[in-house]
C-alpha positions as CSV (number, residue, x, y, z in Angstrom):
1,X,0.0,0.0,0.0
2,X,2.9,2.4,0.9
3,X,4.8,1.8,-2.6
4,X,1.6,2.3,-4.2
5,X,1.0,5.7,-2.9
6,X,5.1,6.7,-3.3
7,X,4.6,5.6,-6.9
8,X,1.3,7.4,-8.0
9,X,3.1,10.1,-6.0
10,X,6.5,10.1,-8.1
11,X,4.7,9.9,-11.4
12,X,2.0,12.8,-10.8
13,X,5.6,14.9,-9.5
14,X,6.7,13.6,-12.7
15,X,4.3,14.5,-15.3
16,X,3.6,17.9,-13.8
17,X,7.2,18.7,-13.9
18,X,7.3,17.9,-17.7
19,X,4.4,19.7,-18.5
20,X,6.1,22.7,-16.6
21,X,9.2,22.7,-18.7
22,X,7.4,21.9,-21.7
23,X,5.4,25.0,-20.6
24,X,8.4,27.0,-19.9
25,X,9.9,25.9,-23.4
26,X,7.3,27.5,-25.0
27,X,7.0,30.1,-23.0
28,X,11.0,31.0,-24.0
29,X,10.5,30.0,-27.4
30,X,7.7,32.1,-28.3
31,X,8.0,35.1,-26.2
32,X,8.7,37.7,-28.7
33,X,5.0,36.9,-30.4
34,X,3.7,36.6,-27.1
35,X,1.1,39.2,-26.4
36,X,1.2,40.5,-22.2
37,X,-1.9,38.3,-21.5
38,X,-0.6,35.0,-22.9
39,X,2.6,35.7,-21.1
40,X,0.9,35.9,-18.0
41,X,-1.2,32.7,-18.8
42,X,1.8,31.0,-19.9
43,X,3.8,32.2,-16.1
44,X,0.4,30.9,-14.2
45,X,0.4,27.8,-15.6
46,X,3.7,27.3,-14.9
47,X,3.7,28.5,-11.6
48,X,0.4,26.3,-10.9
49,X,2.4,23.2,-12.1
50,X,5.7,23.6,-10.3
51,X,4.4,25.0,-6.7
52,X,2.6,21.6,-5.9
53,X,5.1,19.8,-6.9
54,X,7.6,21.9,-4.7
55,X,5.2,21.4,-1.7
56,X,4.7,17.6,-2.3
57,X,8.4,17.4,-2.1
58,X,8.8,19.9,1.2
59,X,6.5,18.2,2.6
60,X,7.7,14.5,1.9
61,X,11.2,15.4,2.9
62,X,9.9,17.5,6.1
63,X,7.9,13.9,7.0
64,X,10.8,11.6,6.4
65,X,13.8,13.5,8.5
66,X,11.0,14.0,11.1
67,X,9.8,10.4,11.6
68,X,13.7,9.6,11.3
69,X,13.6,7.4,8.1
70,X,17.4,8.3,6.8
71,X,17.8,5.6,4.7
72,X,14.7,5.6,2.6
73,X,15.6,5.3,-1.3
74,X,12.4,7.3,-2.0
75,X,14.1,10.2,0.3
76,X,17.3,10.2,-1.8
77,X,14.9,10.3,-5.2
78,X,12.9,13.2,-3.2
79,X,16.4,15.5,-2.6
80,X,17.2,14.6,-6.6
81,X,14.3,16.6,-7.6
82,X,15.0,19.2,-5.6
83,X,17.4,20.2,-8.1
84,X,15.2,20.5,-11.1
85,X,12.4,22.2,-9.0
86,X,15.0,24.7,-7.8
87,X,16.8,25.2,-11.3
88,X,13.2,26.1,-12.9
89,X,12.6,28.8,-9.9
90,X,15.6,30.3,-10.5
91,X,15.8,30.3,-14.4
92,X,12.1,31.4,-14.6
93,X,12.9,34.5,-11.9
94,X,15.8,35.5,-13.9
95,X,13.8,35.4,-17.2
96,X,11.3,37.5,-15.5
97,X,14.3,40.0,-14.2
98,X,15.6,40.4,-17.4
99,X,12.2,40.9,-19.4
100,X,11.5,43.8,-16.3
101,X,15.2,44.9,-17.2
102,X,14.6,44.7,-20.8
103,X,12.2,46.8,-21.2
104,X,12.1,50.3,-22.3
């Protein structure tokens, strides 16, 4: 029962994180035909992608060091993708800061 859940869990955290780059790849891609509204629409869905995804992880991670489980595999998988959660925060608020920067 406890695999189950860890594996509907890893592939929901899985598929929303694709369709967030895939998001953010067109977002990049098409930008300069974007109008303002569409980029916004294209930002929220992003955002309304990764953000669970970031607080499924949180909160796995937050569960496991508390209860003291150290040496679950699923923990290790957890802290991995950290580091594409993190990386699409960071390169979507720099693409934001240079768009404001950009600007004339």
């Amino acid at each position: 029962r406890q695999g189950s859940i860890i594996q509907l869990n890893l592939t929901i955290i899985v598929f929303m994180m694709g369709l967030a780059f895939v998001i953010f790849g067109l977002y990049i891609g098409q930008e300069h035909k974007l109008s303002v509204f569409t980029k916004r629409l294209y930002l929220i869905a992003y955002f309304a992608l990764i953000v669970p995804v970031t607080v499924i992880l949180v909160r796995y991670i937050a569960n496991a060091l508390i209860s003291g489980t150290l040496n679950d595999p699923v923990l290790n998988v957890a802290f991995l993708l950290l580091i594409p959660v993190t990386a699409s925060y960071v390169l979507m608020i720099v693409k934001s800061r240079h768009d404001v920067v950009g600007r004339p």
